[in-house]
N, C-alpha and C positions, 0 to 999 in steps of 0.2 A: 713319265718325267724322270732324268735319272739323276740319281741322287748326288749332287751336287757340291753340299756342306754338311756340317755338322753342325748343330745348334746344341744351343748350350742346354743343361736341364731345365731350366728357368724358361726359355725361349719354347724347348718341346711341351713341356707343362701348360707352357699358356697356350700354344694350339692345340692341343689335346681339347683343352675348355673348350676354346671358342670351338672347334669340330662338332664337340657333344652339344653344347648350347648353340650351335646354328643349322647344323645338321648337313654342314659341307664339309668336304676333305679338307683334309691339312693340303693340299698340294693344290686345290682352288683358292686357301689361305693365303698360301706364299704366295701364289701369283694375283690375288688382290692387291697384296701386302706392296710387293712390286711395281704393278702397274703404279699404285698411287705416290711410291716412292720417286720412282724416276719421271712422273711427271714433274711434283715437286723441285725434282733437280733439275730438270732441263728450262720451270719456269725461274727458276733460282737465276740459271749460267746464263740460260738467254737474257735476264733483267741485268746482269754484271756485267754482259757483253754489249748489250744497248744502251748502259749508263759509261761503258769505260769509252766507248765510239766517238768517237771527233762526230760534234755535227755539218752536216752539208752545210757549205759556205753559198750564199745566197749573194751575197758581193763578188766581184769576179777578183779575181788575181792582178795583184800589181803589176807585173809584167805584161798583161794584157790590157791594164787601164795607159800605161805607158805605150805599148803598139797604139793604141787606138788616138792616142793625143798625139802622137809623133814624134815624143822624146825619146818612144824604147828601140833599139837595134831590131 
């Protein structure tokens, strides 16, 4: 994997731990760390992008209720 960022000493510190106490790399870490992160955002954007959505209109369009009765051009 190539090295990417630099993490803070705080950040390197704490994988350090979890390495030693789990007994996986730091670089299975990060890409735990990731996966679970951008799921999170993608369930995030998708839930923002299907609450900002106009819902499907179920009723037809005024212009079409108008064709249909004979008033519209």
């Amino acid at each position: 994997m190539p090295h990417l960022l630099r993490f803070s000493r705080d950040v390197e510190a704490r994988l350090e731990r979890l390495a030693q106490r789990t007994g996986r790399g730091k670089a299975e870490l990060i890409e735990s760390c990731l996966v679970v992160g951008l799921h999170d955002l993608e369930a995030q954007y998708l839930l923002e992008e299907a609450v900002s959505a106009p819902l499907p209109s179920t009723r037809p369009a005024l212009d079409q209720l108008l064709r249909e009765s004979g008033l519209g051009a």
